[in-house]
ROSE-4610 file (N, C-alpha, C; in Angstrom, 1 decimal, always signed):
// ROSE-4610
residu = [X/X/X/X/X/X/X/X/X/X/X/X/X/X/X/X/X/X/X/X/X/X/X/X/X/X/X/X/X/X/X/X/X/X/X/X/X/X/X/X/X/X/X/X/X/X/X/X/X/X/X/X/X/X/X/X/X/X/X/X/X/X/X/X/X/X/X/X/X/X/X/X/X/X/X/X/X/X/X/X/X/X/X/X/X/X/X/X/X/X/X/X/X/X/X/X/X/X/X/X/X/X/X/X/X/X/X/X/X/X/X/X/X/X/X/X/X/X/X/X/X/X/X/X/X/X/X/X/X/X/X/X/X/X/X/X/X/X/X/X/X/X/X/X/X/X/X/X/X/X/X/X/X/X/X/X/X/X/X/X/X/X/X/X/X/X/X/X/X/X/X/X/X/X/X/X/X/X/X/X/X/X/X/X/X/X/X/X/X/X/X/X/X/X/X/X/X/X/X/X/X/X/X/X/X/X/X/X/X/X/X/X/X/X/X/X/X/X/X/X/X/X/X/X/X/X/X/X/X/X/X/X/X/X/X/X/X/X/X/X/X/X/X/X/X/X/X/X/X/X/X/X/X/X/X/X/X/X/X/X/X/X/X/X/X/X/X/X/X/X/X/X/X/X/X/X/X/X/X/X/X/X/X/X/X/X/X/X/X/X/X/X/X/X/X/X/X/X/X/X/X/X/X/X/X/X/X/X/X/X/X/X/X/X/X/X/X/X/X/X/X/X/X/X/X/X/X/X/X/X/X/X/X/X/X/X/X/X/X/X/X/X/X/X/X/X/X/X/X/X/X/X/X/X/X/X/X/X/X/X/X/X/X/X/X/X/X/X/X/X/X/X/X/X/X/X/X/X/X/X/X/X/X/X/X/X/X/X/X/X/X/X/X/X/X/X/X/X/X/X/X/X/X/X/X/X/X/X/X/X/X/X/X/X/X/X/X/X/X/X/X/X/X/X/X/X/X/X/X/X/X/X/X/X/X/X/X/X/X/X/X/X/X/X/X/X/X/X/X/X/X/X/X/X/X/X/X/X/X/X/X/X/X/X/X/X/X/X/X/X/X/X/X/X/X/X/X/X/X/X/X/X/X/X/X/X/X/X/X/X/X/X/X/X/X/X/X/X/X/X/X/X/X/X/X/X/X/X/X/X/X/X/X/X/X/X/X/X/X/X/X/X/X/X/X/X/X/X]
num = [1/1/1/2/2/2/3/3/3/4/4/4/5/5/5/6/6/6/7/7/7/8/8/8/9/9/9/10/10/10/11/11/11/12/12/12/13/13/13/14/14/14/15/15/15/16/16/16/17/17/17/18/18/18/19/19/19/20/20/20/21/21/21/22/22/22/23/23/23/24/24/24/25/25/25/26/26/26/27/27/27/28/28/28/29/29/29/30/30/30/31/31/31/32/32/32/33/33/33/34/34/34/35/35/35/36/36/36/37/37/37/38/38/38/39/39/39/40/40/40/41/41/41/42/42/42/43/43/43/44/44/44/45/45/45/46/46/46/47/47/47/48/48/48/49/49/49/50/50/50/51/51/51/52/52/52/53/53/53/54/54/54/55/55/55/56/56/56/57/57/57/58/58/58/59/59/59/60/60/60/61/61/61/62/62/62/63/63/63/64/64/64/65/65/65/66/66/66/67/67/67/68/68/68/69/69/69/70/70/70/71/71/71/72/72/72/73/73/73/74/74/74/75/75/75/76/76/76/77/77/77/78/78/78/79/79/79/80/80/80/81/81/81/82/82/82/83/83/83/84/84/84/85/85/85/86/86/86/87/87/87/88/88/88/89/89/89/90/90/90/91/91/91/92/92/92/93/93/93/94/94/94/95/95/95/96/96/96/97/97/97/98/98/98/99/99/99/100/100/100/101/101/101/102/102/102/103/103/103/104/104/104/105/105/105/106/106/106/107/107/107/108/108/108/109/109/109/110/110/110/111/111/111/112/112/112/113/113/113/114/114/114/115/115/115/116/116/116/117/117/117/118/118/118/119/119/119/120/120/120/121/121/121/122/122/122/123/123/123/124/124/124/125/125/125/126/126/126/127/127/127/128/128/128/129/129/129/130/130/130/131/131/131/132/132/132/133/133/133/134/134/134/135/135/135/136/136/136/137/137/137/138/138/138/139/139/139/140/140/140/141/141/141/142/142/142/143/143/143/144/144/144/145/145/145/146/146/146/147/147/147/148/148/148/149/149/149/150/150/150/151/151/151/152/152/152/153/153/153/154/154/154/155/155/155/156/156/156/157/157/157/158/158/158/159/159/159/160/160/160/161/161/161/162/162/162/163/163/163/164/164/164/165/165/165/166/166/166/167/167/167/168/168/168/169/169/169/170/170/170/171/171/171/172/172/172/173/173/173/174/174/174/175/175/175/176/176/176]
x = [+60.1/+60.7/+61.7/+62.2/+63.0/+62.4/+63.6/+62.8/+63.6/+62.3/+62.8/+63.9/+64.7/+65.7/+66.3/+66.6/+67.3/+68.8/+69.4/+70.6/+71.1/+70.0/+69.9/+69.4/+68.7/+68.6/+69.8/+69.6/+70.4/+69.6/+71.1/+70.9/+70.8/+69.3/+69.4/+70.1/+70.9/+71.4/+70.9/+70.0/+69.2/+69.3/+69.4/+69.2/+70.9/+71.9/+73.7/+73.5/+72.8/+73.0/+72.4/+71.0/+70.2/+70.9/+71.6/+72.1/+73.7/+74.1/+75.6/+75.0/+74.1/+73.6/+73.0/+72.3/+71.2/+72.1/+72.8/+73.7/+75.0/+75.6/+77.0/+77.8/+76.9/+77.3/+77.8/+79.0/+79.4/+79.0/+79.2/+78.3/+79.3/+80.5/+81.0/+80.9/+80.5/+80.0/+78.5/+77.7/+76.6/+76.1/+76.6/+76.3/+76.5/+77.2/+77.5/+76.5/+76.1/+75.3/+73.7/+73.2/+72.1/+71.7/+72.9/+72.7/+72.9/+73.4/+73.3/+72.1/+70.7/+69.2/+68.6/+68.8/+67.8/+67.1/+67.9/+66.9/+65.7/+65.8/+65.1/+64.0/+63.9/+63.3/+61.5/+61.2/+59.2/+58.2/+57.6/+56.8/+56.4/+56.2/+55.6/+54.6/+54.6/+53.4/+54.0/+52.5/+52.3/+52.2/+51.8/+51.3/+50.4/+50.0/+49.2/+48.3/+47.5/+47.0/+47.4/+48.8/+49.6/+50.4/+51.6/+52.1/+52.4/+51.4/+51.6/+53.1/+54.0/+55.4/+56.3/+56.2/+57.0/+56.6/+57.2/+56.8/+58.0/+57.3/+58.5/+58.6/+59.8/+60.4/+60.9/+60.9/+61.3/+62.2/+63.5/+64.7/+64.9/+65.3/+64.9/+65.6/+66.3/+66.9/+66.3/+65.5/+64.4/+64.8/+65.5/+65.4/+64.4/+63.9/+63.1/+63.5/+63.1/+63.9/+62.6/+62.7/+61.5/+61.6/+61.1/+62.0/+60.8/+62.0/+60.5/+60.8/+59.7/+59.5/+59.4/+59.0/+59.5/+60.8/+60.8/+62.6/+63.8/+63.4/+64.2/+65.7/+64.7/+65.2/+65.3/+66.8/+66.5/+66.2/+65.3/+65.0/+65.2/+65.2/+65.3/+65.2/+66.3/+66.0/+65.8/+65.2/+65.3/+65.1/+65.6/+65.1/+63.6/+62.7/+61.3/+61.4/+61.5/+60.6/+59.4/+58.0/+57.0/+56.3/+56.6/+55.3/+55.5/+54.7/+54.4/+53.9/+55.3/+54.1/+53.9/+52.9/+53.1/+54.1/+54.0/+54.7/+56.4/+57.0/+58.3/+58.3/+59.3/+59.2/+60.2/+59.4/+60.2/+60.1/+61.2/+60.7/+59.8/+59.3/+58.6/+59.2/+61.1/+61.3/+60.9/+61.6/+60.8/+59.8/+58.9/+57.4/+57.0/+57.6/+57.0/+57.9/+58.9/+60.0/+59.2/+58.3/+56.6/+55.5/+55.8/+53.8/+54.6/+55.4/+55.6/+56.3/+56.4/+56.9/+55.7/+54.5/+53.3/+52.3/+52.8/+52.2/+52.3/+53.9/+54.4/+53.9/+54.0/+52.8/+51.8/+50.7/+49.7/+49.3/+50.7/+50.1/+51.2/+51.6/+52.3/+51.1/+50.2/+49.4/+48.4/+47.9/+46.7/+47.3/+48.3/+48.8/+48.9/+49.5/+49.7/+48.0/+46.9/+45.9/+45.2/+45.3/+45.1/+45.7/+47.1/+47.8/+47.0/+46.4/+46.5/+44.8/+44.0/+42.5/+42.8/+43.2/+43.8/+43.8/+45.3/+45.3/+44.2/+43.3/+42.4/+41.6/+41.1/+40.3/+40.1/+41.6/+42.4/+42.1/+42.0/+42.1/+40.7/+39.6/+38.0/+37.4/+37.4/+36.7/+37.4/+38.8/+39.4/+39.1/+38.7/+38.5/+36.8/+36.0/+34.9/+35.0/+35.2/+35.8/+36.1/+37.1/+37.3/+36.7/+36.0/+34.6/+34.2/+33.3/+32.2/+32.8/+34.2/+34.4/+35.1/+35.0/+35.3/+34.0/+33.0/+31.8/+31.0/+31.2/+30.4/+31.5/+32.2/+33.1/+32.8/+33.0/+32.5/+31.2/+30.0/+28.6/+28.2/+28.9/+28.9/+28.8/+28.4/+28.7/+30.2/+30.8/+32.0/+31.6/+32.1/+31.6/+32.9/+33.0/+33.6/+33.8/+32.2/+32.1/+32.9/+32.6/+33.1/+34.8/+35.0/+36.6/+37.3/+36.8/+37.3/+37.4/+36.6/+36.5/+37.6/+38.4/+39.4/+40.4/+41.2/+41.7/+41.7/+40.1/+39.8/+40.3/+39.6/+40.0/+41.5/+42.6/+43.9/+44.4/+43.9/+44.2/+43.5/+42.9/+42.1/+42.9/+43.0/+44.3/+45.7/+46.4/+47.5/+47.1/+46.1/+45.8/+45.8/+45.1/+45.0/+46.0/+46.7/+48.1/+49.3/+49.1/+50.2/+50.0/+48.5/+48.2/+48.2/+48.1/+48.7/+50.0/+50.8/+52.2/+52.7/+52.3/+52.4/+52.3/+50.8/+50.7/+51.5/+51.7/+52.8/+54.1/+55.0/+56.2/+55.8/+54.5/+54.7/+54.4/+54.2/+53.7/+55.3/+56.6/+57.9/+58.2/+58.1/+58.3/+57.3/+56.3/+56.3/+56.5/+57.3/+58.0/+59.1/+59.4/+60.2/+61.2]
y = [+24.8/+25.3/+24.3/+24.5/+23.4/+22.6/+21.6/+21.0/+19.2/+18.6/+17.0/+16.5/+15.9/+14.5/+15.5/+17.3/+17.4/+17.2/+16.9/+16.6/+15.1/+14.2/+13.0/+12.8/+14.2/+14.3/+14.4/+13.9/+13.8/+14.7/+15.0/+16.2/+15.6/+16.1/+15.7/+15.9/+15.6/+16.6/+17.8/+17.9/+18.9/+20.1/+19.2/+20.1/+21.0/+20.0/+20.6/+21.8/+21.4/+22.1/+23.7/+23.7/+24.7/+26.1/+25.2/+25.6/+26.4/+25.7/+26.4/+27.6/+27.4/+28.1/+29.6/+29.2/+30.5/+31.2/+30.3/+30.8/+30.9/+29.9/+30.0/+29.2/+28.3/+26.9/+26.0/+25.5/+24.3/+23.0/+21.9/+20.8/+20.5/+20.5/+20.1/+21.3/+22.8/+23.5/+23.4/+22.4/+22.5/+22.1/+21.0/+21.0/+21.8/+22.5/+23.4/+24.7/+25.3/+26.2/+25.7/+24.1/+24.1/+24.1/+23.7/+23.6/+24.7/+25.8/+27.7/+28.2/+27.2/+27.8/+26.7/+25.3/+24.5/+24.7/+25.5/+25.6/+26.9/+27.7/+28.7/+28.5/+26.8/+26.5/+26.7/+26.7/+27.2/+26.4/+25.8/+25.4/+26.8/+26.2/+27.6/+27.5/+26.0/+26.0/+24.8/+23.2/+21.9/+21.6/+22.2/+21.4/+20.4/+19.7/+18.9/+18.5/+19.3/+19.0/+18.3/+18.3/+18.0/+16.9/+16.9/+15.9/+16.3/+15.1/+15.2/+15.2/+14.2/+14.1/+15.6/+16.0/+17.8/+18.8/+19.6/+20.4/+21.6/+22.9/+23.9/+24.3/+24.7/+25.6/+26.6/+27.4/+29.0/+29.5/+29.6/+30.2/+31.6/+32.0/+33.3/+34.6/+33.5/+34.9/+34.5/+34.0/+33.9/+33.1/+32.2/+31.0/+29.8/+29.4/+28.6/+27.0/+26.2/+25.0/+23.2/+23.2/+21.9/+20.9/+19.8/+19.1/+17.5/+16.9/+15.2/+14.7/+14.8/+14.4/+12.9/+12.3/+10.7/+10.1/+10.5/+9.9/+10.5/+11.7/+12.8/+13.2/+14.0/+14.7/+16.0/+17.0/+18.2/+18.3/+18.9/+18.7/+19.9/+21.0/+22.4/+23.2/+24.3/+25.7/+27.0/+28.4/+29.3/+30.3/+31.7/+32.9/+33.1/+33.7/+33.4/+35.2/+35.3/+36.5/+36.4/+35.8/+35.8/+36.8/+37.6/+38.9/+40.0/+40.7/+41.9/+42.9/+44.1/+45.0/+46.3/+46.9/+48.3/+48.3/+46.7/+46.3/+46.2/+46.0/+45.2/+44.2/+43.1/+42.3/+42.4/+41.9/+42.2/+40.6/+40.6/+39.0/+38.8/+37.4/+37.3/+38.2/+38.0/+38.5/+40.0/+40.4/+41.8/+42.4/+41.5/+41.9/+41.4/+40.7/+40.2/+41.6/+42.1/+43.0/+44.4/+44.7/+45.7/+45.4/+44.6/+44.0/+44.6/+44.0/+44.4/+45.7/+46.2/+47.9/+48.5/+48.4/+48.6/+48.3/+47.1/+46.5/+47.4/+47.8/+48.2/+50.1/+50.4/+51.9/+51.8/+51.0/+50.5/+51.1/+50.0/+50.1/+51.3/+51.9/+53.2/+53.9/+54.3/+55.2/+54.6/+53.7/+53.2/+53.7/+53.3/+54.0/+54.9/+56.1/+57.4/+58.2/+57.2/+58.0/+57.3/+56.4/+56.0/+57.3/+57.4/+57.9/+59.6/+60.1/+61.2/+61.4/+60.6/+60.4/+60.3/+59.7/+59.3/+61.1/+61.2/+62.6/+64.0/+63.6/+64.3/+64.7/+63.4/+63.0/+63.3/+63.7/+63.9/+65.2/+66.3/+67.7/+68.1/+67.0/+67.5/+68.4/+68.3/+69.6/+71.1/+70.9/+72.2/+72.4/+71.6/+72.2/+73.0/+71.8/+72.7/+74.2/+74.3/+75.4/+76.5/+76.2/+76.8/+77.2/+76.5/+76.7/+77.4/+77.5/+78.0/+79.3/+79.6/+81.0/+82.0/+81.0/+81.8/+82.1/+81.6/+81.6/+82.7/+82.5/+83.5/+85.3/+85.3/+86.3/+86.4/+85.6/+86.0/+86.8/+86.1/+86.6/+87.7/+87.9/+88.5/+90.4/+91.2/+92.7/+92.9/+93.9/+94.5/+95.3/+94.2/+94.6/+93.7/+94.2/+93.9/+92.6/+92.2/+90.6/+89.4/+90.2/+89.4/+89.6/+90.6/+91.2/+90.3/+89.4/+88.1/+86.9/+87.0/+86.1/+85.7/+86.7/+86.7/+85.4/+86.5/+85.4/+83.6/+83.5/+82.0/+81.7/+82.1/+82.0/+81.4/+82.3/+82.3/+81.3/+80.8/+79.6/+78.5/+78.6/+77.2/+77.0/+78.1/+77.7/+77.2/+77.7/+77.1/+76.1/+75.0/+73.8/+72.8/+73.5/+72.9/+72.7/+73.9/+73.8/+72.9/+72.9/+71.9/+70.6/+70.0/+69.1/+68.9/+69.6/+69.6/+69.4/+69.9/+70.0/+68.7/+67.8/+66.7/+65.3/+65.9/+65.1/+65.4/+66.6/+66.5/+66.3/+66.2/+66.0/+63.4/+63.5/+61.3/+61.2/+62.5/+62.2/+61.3/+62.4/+62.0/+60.5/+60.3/+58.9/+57.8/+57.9/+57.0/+57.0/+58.1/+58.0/+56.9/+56.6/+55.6/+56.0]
z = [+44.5/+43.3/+42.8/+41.9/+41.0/+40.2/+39.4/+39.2/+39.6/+40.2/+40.8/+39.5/+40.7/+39.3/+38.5/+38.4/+37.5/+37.3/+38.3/+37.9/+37.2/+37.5/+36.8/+35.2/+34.6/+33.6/+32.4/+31.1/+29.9/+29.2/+28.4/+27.2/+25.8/+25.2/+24.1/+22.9/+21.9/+20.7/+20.6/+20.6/+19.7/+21.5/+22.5/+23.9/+23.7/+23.5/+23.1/+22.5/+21.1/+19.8/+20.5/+20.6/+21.3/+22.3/+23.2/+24.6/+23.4/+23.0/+22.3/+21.5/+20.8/+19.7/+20.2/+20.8/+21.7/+23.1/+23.7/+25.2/+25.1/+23.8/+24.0/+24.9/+25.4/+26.5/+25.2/+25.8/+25.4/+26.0/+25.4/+25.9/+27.5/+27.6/+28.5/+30.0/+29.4/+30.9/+31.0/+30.1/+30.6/+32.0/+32.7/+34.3/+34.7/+34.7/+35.7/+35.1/+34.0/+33.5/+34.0/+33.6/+34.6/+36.2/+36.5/+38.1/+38.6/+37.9/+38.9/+38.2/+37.3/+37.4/+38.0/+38.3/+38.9/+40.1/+40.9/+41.7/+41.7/+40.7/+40.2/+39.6/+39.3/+37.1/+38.5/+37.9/+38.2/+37.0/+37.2/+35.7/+35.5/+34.1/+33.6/+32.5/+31.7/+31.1/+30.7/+31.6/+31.5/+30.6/+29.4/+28.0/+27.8/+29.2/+29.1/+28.2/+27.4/+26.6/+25.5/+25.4/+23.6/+24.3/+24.8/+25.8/+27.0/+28.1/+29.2/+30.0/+29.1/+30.2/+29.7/+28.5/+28.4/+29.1/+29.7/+30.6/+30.4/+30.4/+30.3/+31.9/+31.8/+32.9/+32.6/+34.0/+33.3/+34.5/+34.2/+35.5/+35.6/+37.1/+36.9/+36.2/+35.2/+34.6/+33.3/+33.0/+31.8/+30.8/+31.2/+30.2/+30.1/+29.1/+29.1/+28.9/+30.0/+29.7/+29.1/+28.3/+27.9/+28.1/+28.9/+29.3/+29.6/+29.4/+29.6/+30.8/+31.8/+32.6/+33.1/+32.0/+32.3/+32.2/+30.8/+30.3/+30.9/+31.7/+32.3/+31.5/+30.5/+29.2/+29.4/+29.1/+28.6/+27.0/+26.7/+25.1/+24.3/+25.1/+24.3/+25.4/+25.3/+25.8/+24.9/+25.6/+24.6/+25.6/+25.2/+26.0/+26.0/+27.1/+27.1/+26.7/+25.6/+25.2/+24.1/+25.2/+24.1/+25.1/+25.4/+26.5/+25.1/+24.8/+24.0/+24.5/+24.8/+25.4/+24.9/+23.9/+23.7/+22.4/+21.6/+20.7/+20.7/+21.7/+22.0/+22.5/+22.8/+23.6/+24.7/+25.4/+26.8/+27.2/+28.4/+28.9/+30.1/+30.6/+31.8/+32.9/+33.1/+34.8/+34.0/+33.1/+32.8/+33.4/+32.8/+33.2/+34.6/+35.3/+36.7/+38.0/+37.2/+37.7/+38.0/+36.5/+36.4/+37.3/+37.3/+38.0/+39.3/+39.9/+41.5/+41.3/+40.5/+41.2/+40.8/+39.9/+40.1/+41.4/+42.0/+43.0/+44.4/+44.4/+45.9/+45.3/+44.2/+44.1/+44.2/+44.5/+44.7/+46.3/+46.7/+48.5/+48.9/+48.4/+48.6/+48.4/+47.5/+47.3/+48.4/+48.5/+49.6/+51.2/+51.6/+52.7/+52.8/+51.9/+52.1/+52.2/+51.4/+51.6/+53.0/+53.6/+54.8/+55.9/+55.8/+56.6/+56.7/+55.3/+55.2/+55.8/+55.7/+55.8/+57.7/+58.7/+59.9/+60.2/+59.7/+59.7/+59.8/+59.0/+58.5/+59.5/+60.2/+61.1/+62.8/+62.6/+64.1/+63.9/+62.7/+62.7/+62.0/+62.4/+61.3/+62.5/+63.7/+64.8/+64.0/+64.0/+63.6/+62.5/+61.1/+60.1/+60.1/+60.6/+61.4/+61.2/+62.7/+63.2/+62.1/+61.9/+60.5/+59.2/+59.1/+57.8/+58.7/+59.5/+60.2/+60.6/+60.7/+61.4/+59.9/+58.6/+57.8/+56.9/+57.5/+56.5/+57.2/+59.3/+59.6/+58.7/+58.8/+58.7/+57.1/+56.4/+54.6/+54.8/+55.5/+55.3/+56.2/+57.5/+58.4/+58.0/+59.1/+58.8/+59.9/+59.4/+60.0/+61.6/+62.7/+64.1/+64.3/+66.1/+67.2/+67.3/+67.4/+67.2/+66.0/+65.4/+64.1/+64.0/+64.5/+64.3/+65.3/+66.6/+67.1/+66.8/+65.7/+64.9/+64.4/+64.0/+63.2/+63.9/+65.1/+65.7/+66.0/+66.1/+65.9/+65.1/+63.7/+62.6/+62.2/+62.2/+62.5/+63.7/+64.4/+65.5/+64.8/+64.3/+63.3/+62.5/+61.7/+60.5/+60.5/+61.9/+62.5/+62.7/+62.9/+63.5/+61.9/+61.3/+60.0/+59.2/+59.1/+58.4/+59.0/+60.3/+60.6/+60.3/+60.2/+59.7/+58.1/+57.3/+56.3/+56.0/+57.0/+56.6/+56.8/+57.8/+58.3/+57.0/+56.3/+55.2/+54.1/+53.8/+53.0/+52.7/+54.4/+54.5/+54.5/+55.1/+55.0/+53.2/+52.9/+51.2/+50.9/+50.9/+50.8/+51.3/+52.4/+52.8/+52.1/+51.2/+50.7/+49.0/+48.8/+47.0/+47.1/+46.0/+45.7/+45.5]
C-alpha cells in the first residue's frame, strides 16, 4: 500500500488551490495533511489508457489523490463520491464499509445453517422416531398398544425440542 517517492513529490498550483478549496488545507499544512493518508493511498484507477504516468489514489478516508508518477506530481485531489446508490451518492469507504457487513451476514447465515443442519443430524433417529410414532397414533385405532405409544411419542419430543432449543438459542450468537 502507499504510494512510492510520496514524500518526495511537489504540489502543483492547481494541486494548493484544490486541496484549500475542497479540504480547507492550507499550502503550508499540506505535509503534514498528506503524510497521515500516504500510507493508506491504494490505486484506484491507472488511466492507462489516456496517460500512462497519472494515476489516481484513493486514502482511506476517501479522498482521491491524481498524481504523476514520473515527474512525481500531486496534480489534484477530490472527495471520491462517484458510487450511486439507489440514487445518492455515497463514497467508496461507504460502500466497501456495505460490501463487508453484507459479507460477514453472509457467513453468519451459512454458519448458523451449518450449525443448525449438524444439529439436525445428531437428532434425525429421534425425529424418525417421532414421525413414525405420530403417524402410527394419527392412523392408528384407540388400544393399549397405541396408548404406549404415547409416551414414546412424548420422549421423542423431549429429544427434539431440546434440539430445537439449542438451534434457536446459536441463532442469537450469530446476530449482529
Amino acid at each position: 500500500m502507499g504510494l512510492s517517492y510520496a514524500p518526495e513529490y511537489v504540489y502543483t498550483e492547481h494541486f494548493i488551490q484544490r486541496a484549500n478549496e475542497r479540504f480547507r488545507v492550507k499550502e503550508d499544512q499540506l505535509p503534514k495533511w498528506i503524510s497521515k493518508q500516504i500510507s493508506s493511498l491504494t490505486l484506484y484507477d491507472s488511466s492507462e489508457e489516456k496517460i500512462p504516468e497519472k494515476r489516481k489514489y484513493i486514502s482511506d478516508i476517501g479522498i482521491i489523490f491524481v498524481c504523476d508518477t514520473i515527474e512525481r506530481k500531486f496534480i489534484t485531489c477530490y472527495e471520491a463520491n462517484d458510487l450511486v446508490a439507489e440514487g445518492k451518492k455515497i463514497t467508496i469507504h461507504d460502500n466497501n464499509v456495505d460490501l463487508f457487513k453484507q459479507e460477514v451476514e453472509k457467513l453468519s447465515r451459512k454458519y448458523y445453517l451449518k450449525d443448525t443442519k449438524e444439529m439436525l443430524l445428531s437428532v434425525k433417529e429421534h425425529l424418525t422416531e417421532f414421525n413414525q410414532a405420530a403417524e402410527k397414533l394419527m392412523k392408528g385405532r384407540v388400544s393399549q398398544q397405541n396408548y404406549e405409544l404415547i409416551s414414546k411419542l412424548i420422549d421423542e419430543f423431549h429429544v427434539v425440542k431440546a434440539a430445537v432449543k439449542v438451534i434457536e438459542t446459536k441463532k442469537n450468537d450469530f446476530k449482529q
